[in-house]
C-alpha positions in Angstrom: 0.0 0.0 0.0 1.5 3.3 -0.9 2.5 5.5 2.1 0.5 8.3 0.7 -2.6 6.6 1.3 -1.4 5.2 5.0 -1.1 9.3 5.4 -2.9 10.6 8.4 -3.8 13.8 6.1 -2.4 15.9 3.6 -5.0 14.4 1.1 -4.4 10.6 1.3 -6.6 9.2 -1.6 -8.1 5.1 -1.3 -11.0 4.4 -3.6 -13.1 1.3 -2.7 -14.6 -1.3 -4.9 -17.4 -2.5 -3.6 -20.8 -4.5 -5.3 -22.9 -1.4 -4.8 -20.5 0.7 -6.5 -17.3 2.6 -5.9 -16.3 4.5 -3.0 -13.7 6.9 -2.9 -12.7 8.8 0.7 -10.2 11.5 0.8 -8.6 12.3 4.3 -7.9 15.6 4.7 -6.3 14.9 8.7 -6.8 13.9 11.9 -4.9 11.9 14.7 -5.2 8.1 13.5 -4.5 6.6 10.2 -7.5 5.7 8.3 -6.5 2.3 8.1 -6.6 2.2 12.3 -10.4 3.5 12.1 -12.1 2.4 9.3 -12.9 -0.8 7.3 -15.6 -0.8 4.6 -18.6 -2.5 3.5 -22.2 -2.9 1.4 -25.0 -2.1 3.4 -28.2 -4.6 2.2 -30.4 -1.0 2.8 -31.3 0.7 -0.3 -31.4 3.9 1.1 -27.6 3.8 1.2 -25.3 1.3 -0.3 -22.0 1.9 1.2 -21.2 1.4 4.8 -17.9 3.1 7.0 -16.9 -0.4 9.7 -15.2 1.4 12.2 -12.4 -1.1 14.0 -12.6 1.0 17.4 -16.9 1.2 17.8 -17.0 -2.7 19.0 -20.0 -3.4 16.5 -19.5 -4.9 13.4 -16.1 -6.0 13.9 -14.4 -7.3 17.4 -12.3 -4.4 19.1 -9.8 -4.1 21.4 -11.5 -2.4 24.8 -8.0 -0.4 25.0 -8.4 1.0 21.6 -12.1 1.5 22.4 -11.4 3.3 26.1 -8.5 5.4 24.0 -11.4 6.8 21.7 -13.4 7.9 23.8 -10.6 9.7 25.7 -8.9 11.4 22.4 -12.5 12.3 21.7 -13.7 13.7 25.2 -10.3 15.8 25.0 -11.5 17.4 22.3 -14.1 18.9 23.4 -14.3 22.5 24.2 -13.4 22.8 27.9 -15.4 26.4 27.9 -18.9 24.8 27.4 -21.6 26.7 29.6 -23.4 24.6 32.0 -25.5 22.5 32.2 -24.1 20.4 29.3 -26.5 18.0 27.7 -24.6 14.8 25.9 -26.7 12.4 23.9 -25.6 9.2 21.8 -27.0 7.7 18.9 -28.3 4.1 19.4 -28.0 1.6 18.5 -24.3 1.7 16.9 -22.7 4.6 19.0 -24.1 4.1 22.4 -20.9 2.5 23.9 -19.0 5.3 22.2 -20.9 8.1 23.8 -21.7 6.7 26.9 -17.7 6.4 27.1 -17.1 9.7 25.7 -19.5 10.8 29.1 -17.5 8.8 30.8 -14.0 10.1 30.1 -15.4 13.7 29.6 -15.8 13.8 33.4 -13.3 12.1 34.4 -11.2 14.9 32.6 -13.2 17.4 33.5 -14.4 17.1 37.1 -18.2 18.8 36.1 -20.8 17.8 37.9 -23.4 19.7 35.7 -23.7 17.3 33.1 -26.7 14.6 31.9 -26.6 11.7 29.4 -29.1 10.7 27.3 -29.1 8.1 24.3 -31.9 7.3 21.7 -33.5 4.0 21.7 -36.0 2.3 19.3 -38.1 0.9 22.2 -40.9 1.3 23.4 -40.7 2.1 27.4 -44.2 3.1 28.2 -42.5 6.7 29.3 -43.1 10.3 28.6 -41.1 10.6 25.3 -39.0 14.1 25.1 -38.6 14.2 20.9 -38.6 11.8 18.3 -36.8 12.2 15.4 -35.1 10.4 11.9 -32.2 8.9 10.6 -33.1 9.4 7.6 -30.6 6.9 6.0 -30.7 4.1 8.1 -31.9 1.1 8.0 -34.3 1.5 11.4 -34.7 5.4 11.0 -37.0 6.3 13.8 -35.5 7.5 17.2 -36.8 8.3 20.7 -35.5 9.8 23.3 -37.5 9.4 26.9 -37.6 12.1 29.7 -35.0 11.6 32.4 -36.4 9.8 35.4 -34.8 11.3 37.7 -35.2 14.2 39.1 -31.3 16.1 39.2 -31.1 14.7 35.8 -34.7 16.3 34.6 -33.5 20.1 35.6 -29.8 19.4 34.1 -31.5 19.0 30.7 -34.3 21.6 30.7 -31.2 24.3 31.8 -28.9 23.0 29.1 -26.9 25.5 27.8 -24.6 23.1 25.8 -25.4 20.4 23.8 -23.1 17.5 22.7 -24.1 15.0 20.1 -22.0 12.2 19.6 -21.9 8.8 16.9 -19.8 7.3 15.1 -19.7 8.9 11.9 -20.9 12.4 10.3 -21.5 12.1 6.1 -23.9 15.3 6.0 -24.7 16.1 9.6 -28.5 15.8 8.9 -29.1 13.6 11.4 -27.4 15.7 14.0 -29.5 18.6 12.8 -32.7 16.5 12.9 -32.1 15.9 16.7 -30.6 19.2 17.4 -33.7 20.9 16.0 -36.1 18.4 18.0 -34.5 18.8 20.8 -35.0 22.8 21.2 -38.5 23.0 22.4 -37.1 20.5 25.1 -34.2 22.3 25.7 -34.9 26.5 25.0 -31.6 27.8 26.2 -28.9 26.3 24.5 -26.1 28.5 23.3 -23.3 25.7 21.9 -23.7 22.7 19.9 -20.6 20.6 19.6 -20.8 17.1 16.9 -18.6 14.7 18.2 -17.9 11.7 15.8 -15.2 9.2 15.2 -15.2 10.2 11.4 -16.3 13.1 9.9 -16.6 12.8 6.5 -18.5 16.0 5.4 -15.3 18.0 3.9 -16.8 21.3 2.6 -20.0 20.4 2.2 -22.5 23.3 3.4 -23.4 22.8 7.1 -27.0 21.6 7.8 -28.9 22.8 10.4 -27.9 25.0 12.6 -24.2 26.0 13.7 -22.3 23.4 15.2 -19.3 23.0 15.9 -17.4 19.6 15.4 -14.5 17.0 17.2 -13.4 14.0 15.3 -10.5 12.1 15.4 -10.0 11.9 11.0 -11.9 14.0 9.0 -12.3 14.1 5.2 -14.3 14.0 2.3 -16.1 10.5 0.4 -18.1 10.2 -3.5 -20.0 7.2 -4.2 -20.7 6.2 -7.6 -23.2 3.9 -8.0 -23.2 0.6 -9.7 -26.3 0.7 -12.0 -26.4 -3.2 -12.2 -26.5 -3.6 -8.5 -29.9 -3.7 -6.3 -30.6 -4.7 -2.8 -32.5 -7.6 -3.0 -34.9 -8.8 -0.5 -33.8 -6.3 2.3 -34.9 -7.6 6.2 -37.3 -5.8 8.2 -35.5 -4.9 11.5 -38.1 -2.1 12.5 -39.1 -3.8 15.2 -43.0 -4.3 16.5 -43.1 -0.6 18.4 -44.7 -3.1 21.4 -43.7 -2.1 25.0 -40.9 -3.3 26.2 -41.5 -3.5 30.3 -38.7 -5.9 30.9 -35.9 -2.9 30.2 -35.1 -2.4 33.4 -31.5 -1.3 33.4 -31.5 2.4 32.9 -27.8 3.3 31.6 -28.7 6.3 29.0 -32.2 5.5 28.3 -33.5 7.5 30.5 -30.9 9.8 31.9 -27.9 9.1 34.1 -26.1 11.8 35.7 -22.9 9.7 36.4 -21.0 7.0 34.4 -22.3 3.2 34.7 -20.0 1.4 36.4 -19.3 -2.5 36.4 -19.9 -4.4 39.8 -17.1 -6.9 40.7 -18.6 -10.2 40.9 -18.7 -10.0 37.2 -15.3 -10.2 36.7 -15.6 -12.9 39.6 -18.1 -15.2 36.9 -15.5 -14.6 33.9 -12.5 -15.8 36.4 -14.8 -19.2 37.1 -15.3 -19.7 33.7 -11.3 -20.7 33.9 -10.3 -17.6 31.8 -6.2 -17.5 32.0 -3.2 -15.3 30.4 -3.2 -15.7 26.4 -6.6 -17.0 26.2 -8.7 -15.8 23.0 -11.9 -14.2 24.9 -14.6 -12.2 23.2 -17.4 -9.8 24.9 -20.7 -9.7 23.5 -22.9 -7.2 23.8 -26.7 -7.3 22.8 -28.3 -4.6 20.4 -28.6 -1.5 22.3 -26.6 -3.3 25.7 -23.0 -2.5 25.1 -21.4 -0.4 27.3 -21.0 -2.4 30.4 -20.4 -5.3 28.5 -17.0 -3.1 27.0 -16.4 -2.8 30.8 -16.1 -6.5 32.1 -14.0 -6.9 28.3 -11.8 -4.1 29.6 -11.5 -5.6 33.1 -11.1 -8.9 32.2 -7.7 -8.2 30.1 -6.2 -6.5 33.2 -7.8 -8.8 35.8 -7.0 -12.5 34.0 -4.7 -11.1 31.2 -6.5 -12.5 28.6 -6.3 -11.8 24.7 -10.3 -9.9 24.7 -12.3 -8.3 22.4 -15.3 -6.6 22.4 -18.3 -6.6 19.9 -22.2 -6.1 20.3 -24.8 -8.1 17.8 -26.8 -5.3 15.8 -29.8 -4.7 13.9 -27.9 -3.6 11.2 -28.4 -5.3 7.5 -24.9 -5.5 6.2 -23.8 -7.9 2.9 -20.3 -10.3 3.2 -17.5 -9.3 1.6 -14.5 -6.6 2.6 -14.9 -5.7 5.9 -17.7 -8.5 6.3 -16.0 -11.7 6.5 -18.5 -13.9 8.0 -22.3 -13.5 8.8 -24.3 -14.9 11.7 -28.4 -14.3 11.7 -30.6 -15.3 15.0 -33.5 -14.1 15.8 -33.3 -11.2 18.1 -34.1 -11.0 22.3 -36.0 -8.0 22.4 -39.0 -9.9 21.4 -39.0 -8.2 18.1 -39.6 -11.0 16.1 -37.0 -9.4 13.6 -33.3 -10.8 12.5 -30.4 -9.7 14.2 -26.7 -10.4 13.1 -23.6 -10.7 14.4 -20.8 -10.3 12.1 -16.9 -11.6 11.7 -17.3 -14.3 14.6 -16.0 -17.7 12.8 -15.8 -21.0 14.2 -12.6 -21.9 16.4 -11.9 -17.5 16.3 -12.1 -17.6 20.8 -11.5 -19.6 23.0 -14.4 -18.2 25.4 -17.6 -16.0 24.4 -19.0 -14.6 27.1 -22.6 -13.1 25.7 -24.1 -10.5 27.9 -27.9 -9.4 27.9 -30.2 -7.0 29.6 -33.3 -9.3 28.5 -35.3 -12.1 30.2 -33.8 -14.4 28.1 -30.9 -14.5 25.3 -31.0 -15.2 21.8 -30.6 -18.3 22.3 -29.5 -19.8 18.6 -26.5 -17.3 18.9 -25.4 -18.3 22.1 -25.3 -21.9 20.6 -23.8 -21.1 18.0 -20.8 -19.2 19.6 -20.8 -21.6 21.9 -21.5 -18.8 24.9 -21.6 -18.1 28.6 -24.9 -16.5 28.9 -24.4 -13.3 31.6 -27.2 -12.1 32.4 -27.1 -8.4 33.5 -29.9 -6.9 33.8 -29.8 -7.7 37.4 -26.2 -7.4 39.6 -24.5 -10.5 40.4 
């Protein structure tokens, strides 16, 4: 590969062949290599073809929880340290919702604030007061909620917000952000800044959308796609999801508010040392649609506790074709009683030596956790 194109900026050039057409991403800089963030792949969505695979988001391919926990630091650091108070953060579910509720996590740790509340968007349905709904106009499951804190300290936080902080994995217009941004004024009437915090901002000089905001990635740049007119999606899954309540969500990490980062009780790092987990041994972390972060917490603290080889990943909702990035394909039924398909993606046979899968359902998806051959934790409840 020619160094110019392993460049961190200065206007490294890759163009990607892909079924759905070409793909051609410019970076103009940043502070990894593109090749350290981003794979590439052919979304089976015909709304849009092309997908970025991040190898730091723990989603469609298995990450390391250092290289995750170092993202969310570099990421957090960027952040303007002059925002006024109180400072509203929200992720995007389902694919960023370890990433921001880890950016949350390292912002205050940096920081020190205690004026801050996190929120991140769901697609289920709590049986809540819901504070906006919005689109993703491009995905493959576009609708969003977000609920009304529960509790109280976190309640006046938001309705005082001064600064908001949206964060994902990836910007390609910054609609979406503008989408929530707007919905999210009559909910929050005095905010002032508005800071987009992605892994990847691809939006070069394209105009901005929305209103102003100002932006922290870690590689920015510009993409084209030209489409393949022989190529069509064919027979694209359903993962909408039923819109049914969901009262067995009890866990409330970001869904409705939090005030303080999640932490991870000890006696699950107690199970994985049971399960006979040693030095060297291949281990991978599964979280479960929109239940990842603390599952990215017991991979982090089992590779410093039992010195084992782990990596982190989460199943998704998320419709994605084999081939580059995609190198193998699982499809299960999903646990949120759904009734819709749910994948899990670049998980071969013989690839760990333990799979731990970690839910914050009644019960797991069961055909995965045969097929992986997994530990079943469930979390929902402390051990």
């Amino acid at each position: 590969m020619p160094e110019a194109q392993r460049a961190r900026g200065g206007g490294a050039t890759r163009a990607i062949d892909l079924p759905a057409g070409r793909l051609t991403v410019t970076v103009d800089g940043g502070s990894r290599d593109l090749d350290a963030l981003c794979d590439f792949a052919t979304r089976n969505n015909p709304r849009r073809a092309f997908l970025f695979v991040s190898r730091v988001l723990g989603r469609h391919l298995p990450a390391d929880p250092a290289a995750m926990r170092a993202s969310y630091h570099d990421l957090a650091a960027g952040i303007p340290a002059d925002l006024p108070g109180p400072v509203l953060l929200v992720g995007m579910a389902e694919t960023a919702v370890a990433l921001s509720t880890g950016v949350f996590a390292a912002w205050l740790e940096a920081t020190g604030r205690n004026d801050a509340v996190f929120l991140h968007t769901t697609r289920y349905a709590l049986g809540r007061r819901r504070l906006v709904e919005f689109r993703e106009d491009h995905s493959h499951a576009a609708d969003h909620i977000l609920y009304a804190p529960a509790g109280e300290a976190a309640a006046e936080r938001l309705k005082a917000a001064r600064s908001l902080v949206l964060i994902d994995d990836e910007m390609t217009s910054g609609r979406t952000f503008a989408n929530l941004a707007a919905a999210l004024t009559p909910a929050c009437p005095h905010l002032e800044r508005r800071v987009g915090v992605v892994l990847t901002d691809w939006r070069g000089s394209r105009p901005a959308v929305g209103a102003a905001m100002e932006t922290v990635s870690l590689l920015s740049g510009t993409y084209t796609f030209t489409a393949d007119p022989d190529f069509a999606v064919s027979d694209p899954p359903d993962v909408t999801g039923t819109g049914a309540l969901k009262p067995f969500l009890k866990r409330n990490d970001g869904r409705l508010a939090i005030t303080a980062a999640p932490l991870l009780q000890p006696g699950w790092v107690e199970r994985a040392r049971a399960l006979g987990i040693g030095p060297g041994d291949r281990v991978l972390v599964l979280g479960t649609g929109e239940f990842v972060y603390l599952p990215f917490l017991l991979a982090e603290a089992i590779a410093e506790a039992l010195g084992a080889d782990v990596r982190c990943q989460a199943t998704t909702r998320s419709p994605v074709l084999p081939g580059h990035a995609i190198g193998h394909v699982r499809t299960f039924a999903d646990n949120y009683a759904d009734g819709i398909p749910n994948f899990l993606y670049n998980v071969p046979p013989g690839a760990y030596d333990h799979v731990i899968l970690c839910t914050e359902t009644p019960a797991p998806p069961a055909a995965l956790a045969e097929q992986v051959g997994a530990m079943v934790f469930a979390m929902a409840e402390e051990p």
